[in-house]
N, C-alpha and C positions, 0 to 999 in steps of 0.2 A: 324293067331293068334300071332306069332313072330311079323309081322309087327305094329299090334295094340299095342304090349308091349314097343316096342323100340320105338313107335309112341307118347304112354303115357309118356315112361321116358323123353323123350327130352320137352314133354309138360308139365311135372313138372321143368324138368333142366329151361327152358325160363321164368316159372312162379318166382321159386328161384331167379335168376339174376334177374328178374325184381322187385321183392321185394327190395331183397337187392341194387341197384339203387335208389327207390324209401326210400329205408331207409337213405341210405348215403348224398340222395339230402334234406330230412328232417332235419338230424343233422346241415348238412352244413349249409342250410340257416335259421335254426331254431338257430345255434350259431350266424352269421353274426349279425342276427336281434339282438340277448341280447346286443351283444359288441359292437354294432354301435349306442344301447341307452346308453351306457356306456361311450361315448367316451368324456370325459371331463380329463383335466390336472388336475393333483394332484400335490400339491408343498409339501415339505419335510421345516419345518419353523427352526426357531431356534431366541431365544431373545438376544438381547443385555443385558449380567450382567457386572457389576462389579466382580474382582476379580484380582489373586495373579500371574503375568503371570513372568515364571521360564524359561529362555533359559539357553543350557548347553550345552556341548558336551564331547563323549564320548570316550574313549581308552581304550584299554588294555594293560596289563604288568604284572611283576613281579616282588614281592619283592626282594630288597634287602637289607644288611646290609650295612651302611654307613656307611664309615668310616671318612670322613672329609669333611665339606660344605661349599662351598664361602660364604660370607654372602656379599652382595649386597645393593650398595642401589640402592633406586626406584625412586627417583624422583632429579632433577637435583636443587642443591643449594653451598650453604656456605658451609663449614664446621665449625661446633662451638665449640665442645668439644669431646674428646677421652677418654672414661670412664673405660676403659680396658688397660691391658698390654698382650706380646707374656707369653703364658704358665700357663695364669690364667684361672683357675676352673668361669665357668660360669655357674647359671641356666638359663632352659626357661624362654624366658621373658625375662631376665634382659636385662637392656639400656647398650650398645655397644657403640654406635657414634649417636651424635643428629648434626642434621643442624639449620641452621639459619632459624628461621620461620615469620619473620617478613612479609615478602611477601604473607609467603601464609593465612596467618593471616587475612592479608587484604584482601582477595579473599575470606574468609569464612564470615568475618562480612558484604564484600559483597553481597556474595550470601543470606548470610541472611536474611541482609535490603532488599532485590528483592524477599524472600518468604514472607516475613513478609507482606510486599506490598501487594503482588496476594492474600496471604489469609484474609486481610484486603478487596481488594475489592472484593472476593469472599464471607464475610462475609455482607458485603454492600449491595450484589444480594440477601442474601436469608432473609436478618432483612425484617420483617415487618410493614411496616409504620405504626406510630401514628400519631395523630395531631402535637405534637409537628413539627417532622423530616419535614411534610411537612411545615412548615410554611418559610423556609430556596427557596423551591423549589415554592412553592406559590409568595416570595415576587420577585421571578427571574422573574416568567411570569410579575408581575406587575411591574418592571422596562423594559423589553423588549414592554409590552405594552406603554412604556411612550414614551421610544426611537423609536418607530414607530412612534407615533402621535407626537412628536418633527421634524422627520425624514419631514412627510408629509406637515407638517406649516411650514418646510423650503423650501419645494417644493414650497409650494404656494406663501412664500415670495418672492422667487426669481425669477418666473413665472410674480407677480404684481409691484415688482418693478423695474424687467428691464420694462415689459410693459410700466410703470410709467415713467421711466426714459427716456425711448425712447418720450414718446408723449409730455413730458416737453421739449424736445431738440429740438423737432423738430417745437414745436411751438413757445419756445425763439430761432429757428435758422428765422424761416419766421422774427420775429419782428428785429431779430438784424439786417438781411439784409435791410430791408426797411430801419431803420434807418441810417445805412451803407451809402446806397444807397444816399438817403439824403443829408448825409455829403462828398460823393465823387463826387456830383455835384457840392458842393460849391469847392472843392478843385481842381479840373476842372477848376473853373471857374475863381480861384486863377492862376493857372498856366497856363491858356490863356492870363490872363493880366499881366503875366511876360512877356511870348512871345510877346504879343501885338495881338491886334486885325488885322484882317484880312491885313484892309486899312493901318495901321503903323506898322503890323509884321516887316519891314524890315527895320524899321527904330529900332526899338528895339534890336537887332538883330548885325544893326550895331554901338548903342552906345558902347554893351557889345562888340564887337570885338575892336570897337576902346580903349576900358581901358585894356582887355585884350589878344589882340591880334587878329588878322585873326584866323590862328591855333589854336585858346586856345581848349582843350580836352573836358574843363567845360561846353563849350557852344554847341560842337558836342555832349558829355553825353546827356546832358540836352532836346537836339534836339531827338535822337533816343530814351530814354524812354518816353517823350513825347509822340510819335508816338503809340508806343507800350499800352501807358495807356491809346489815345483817342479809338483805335481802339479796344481792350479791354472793354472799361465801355460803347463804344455806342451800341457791339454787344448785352451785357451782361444787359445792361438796356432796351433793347426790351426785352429777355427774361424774365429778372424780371416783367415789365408791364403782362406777358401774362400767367405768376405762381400765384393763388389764396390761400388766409390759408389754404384753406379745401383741396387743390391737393395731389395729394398719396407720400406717405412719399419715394418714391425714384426723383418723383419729386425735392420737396425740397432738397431732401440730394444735387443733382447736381445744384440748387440755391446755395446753400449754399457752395459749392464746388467753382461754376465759381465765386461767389460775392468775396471768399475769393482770388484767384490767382487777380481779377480785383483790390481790394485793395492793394495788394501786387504791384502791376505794378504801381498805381498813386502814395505809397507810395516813388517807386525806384524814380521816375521822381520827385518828390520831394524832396527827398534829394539831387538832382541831381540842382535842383533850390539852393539850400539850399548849396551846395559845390561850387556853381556859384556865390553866393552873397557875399559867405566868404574869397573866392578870390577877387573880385571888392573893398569890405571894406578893403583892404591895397592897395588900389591904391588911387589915385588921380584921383575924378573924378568929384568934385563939381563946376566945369568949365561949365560941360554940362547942358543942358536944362535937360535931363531926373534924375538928380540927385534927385529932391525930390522928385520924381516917384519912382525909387532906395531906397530910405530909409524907403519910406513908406511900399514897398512890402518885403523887407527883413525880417521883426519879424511878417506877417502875414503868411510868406512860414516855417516861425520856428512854430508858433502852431499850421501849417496844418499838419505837423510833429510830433507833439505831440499828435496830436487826430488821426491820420489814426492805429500809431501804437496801440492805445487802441483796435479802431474798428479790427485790427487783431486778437489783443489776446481774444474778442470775441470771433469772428465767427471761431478762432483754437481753442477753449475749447467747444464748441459746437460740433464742427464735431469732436474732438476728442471724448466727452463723446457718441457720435452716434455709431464710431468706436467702439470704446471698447466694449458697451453692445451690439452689432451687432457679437463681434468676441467672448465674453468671454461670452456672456449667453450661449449656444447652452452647453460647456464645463461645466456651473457650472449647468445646469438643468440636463444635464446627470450623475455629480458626483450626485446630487441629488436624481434620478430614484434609483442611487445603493446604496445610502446609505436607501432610501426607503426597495428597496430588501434584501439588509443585514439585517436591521433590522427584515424584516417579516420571514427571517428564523433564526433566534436569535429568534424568539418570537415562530416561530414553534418548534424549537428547545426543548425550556425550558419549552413548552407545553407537548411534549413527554415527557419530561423527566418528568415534574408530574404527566401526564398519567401512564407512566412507572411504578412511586412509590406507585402512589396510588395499579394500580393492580399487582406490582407485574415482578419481572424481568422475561426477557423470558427464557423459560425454555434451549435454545439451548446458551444463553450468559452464562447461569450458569453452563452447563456443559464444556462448552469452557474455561471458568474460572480455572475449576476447574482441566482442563490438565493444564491448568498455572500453575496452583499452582503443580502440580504433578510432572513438569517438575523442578521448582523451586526450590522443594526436591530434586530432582534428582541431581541437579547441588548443591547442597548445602551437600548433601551426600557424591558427591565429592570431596568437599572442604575440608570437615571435614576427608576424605578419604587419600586424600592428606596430608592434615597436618599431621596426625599422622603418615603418612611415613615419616614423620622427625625426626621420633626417630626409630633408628633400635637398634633391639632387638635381644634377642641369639634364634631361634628358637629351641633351645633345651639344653639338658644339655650337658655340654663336660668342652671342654681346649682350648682358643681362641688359634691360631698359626698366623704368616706369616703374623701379620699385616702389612698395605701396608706404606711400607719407604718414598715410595714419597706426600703425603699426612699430610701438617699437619694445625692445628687449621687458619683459614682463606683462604683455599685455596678450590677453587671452584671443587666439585665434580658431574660427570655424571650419568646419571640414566645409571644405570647398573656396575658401576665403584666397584670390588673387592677391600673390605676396608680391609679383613682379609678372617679368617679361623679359622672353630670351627670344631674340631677334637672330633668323640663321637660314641658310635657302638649304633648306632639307626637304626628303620627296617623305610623305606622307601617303596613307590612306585615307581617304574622307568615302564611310559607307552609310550606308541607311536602316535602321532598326524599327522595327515595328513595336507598339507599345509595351506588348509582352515581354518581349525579347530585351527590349532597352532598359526593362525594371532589371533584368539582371546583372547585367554589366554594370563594372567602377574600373577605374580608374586603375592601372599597373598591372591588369591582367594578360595574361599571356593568349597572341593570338598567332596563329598560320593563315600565312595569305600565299594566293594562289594567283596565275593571272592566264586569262583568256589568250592571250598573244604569244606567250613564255612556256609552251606545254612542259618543259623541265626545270623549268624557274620555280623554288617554292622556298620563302624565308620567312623568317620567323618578326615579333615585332610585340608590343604591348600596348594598352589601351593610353593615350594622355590625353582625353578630353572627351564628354559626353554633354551631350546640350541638355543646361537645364531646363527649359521647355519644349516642345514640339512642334512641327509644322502641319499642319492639318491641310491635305490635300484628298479632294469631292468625298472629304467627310472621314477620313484615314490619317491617324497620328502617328509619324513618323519622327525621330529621332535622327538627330549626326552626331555619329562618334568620328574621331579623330583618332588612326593607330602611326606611332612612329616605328619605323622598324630597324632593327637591330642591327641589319649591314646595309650601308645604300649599294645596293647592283646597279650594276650601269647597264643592263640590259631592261633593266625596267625605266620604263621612262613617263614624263607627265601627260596625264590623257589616259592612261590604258585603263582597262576594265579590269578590276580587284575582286575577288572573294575571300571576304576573311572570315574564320571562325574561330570566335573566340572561347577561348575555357573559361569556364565560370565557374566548375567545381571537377573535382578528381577525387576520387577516394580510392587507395590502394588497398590490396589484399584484405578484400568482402566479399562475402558470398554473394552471386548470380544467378540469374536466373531469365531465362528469354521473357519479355512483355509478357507473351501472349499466355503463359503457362500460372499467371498471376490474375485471380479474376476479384474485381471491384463488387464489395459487396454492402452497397451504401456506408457504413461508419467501418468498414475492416474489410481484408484484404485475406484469401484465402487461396491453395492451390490443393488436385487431388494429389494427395501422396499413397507410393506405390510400396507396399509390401516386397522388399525384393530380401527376403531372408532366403537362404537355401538358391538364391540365381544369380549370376555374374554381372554383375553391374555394365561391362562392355555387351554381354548378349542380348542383355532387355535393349541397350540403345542400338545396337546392329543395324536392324531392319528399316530405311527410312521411310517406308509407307507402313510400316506400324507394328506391333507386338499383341500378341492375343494374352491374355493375362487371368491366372488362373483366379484370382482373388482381385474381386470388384475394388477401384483407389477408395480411399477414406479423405471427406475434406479437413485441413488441417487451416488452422488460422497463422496466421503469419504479419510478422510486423515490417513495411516497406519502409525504405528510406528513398535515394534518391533512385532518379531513372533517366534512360537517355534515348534515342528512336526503338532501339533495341534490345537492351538489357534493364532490369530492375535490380536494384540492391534488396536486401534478404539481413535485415537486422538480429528479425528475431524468431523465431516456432521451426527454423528447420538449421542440418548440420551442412558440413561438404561431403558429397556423394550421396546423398538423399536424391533417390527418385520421382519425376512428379510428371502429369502429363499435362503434353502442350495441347493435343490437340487428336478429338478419336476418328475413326473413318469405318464408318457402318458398311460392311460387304452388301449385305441385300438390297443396299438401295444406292451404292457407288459413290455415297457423299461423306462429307467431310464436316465434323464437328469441329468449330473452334469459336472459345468463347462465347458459348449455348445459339450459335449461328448455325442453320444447318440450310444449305441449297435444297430451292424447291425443285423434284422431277418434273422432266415436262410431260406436259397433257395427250393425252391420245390414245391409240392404240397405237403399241410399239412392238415389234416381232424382236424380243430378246437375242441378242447378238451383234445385231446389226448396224448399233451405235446407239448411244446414248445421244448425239446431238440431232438426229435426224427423226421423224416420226414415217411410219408407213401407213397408210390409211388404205384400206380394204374398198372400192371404190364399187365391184361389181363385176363380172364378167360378161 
């Protein structure tokens, strides 16, 4: 009976544990299965706006009462005028010492001219065309169309006229030779019968030695160009018999080539005849039988002379005009191709560009513009910032003292340079800057002070004084600014505890964008941006634990300007309303991407459901 009972219990205990097993193994993989259909990435979006982007920083401190303040100038110039004396009653405000502005004058109507510009052609970008506007960019394409087809009929001229030019050359080069040829037979045949023929060579030979000597020079000339222009015009006259009109034009070129050196050589030997005659004619020589042989050949060897030189200057302005358009076409066809190609993008050019107007500038020049112009302000806010620090002013009411002796009317003063002292029991802030912080601040910047005792007290007030050195305290450089503020409250009083933050920089109407959605990517700055064509820009942002998205972001490079705990400025790679993500949140594992940071799960075995911050550990029965 005991046995059967204790038999039972344990047969209920195995039943229990196996339940509960069989229950545990249910939730487990009855969760597995929800969250493994779940397991899709959720992104956290955020839009690109315009807006007011405010950097600052901040100190604390404690008022005090002041008793006398350098007064400073800011900015390095002339000095023009001293409008004050030691111990005179001054209000805030009043003009103290003015500098010379003519410099920065010109730096303001600068900068001006250079906004005035950017929002000139940012205004450019967003007019919409009418007929008129185009008719300016219409008549551009129709002169870039003229200068292509001008471009092209030069091509073709200079393609058909060297053509031209060359097969004219080369067919007056075949005709001048032939006739050449012709005429250097006769003259040949002139200067054989100077020499004499074969059988009385030597009798010829020796009349001319006898008037002129054995030695004479004229007659050994005369002897070796001879040689030089039989052997010459007999080689070169086979060749010519065996060159026809129609042979390839390098043929010819080398006719015309050897005909001209072969001319050139019966011409040497000809004058050579002709320096031999003019010698004999002051001699005495009509003794001899060969004399009227002599007279006769002397003015035939003179117009052989006057005709060979013609037939040179031929066949040199022939082969010259070969060369040239042989060496200078190749150079003028190719300036040609490029002035072809210039043209054609001159004409693509002014083609966009009335493409452009008709539809409309693109939306990423317009926003690009429009940091132009943003920046332009900026620089022009300066100028005008600048200028006006050319008049320094009493920040407050007092007793000017201690103005500076060595300073007077034309003498160049430093930014920072103590012009006096305005002696006045005004309540101050005197706060503490860390070295970071204190590079940013000057001098007339605007700050809000807040104060620990006054939870509704909050006024306003601007920088006049920042210590040019620091106090180093267990190893930490600290700066004292000095802020005067703008109304003295009488609820604020000396002793109490200040916080001032000062503005350093503001940039109005710039694109935004949260820090985190902005990732640092050592030399450049990128965000993923989101395809949202075809979805509501409010419905991708809706969800604030995330958006499932059907096309994976693309990273997009992006140009940052300034930033503040919170916001980043967005200068350049994205527009306003552009989608980006700050931050994704993975279902299957319940964490949170941001800034490629992902939380580690904890360790263990964990019964799904039950929490994420607790582990269950399976210990035994």
């Amino acid at each position: 009976m005991l046995k059967k009972f204790f038999r039972a219990i344990l047969r209920k205990k195995i039943i229990s544990i196996f339940i509960i097993l069989a229950i545990i193994g249910a939730s487990y993989f009855g969760y597995k299965r929800i969250r493994g259909s779940s397991n899709e990435t959720r992104y956290v979006l955020a839009a690109v706006e315009k807006g007011t982007l405010i950097v600052s920083v901040s100190g604390s401190g404690q008022v005090v009462v002041l008793d006398q303040a350098d007064i400073k100038s800011l900015v390095f110039g002339e000095l023009k005028a001293i409008y004050v004396r030691d111990n005179q009653e001054v209000k805030s405000g009043q003009l103290l010492f003015e500098l010379d502005k003519k410099d920065i004058q010109q730096e303001v109507k600068d900068a001006e001219v250079a906004l005035n510009s950017a929002k000139a052609k940012l205004a450019e970008l967003l007019s919409q065309p009418d007929a008129k506007s185009l008719v300016p960019a219409e008549n551009a394409v129709a002169q870039a169309e003229r200068d292509l087809n001008k471009a092209k009929e030069n091509y073709e001229e200079i393609t058909i006229d060297a053509e031209r030019s060359l097969a004219t050359a080369y067919e007056d080069g075949y005709s001048t030779v032939s006739t050449t040829f012709f005429k250097l037979s006769s003259h040949m045949e002139d200067l054989k019968n100077v020499l004499g023929t074969e059988e009385y060579a030597q009798k010829n030979i020796s009349a001319y030695r006898l008037i002129l000597g054995s030695e004479s020079p004229f007659i050994k000339r005369l002897l070796d160009d001879y040689s030089v222009a039989d052997n010459l015009f007999t080689e070169n006259f086979v060749f010519f018999r065996q060159v026809y009109r129609d042979a390839d034009r390098d043929t010819i070129y080398q006719l015309i080539n050897n005909t001209l050196e072969t001319t050139k050589a019966v011409s040497q030997a000809l004058e050579s005849a002709r320096h031999m005659f003019d010698a004999i004619s002051v001699e005495s020589y009509g003794y001899l039988t060969m004399a009227p042989q002599i007279d006769a050949l002397q003015p035939k060897i003179e117009s052989d002379v006057s005709s060979v030189y013609s037939d040179i200057n031929s066949l040199e302005k022939i082969k010259d005009t070969i060369d040239d358009t042989v060496k200078n076409t190749p150079q003028k066809i190719k300036d040609a191709e490029l002035a072809i190609k210039s043209a054609q993008e001159k004409l693509d050019e002014k083609n966009l560009d009335l493409e452009e107007l008709k539809t409309g500038a693109d939306p990423q020049d317009i926003e690009s513009q429009k940091n132009v112009v943003a920046q332009k302000e900026n620089a022009f806010s300066d100028a005008q910032e600048k200028l006006a620090e050319c008049l320094i002013r009493a920040p407050f009411d007092g007793t000017i003292v201690n103005i500076n002796s060595e300073i007077k009317n034309g003498n160049s003063v430093s930014a920072g340079t103590v012009l006096a002292s305005v002696v006045t029991q005004q309540k101050i802030a005197e706060i503490s800057l860390n070295e970071v912080d204190a590079a940013k601040v000057k001098v007339g910047q605007k700050v809000t002070l807040t104060f620990d005792a006054l939870a509704d007290v909050s006024i306003t007030g601007k920088v006049i004084d920042v210590d040019l050195s620091g106090t180093v305290t267990q190893g930490v450089v600290s700066y004292g600014v000095k802020i005067a503020f703008d109304t003295q409250e009488e609820k604020v009083k000396p002793g109490m505890s200040v916080t001032a933050d000062i503005i350093t920089d503001v940039k109005q109407d710039v694109l935004l964008l949260p820090n985190n959605a902005v990732k640092n990517q050592g030399t450049s700055y990128a965000v993923e941006l989101v395809d949202a064509s075809g979805q509501s820009t409010q419905a991708l942002l809706a969800s604030a634990s995330g958006t499932i998205l059907s096309d994976k972001p693309k990273s997009q490079t992006v140009e940052v300007g300034i930033s503040n705990d919170t916001s980043t400025e967005i200068v350049n790679g994205l527009k306003e309303g552009d989608v980006v993500v700050v931050s994704t949140v993975n279902s299957s594992s319940s964490s949170t991407n941001n800034s490629s940071t992902q939380n580690r799960s904890n360790q263990g075995f964990q019964i799904p459901g039950v929490g994420s911050e607790r582990n269950f550990q399976m210990r035994g029965l």
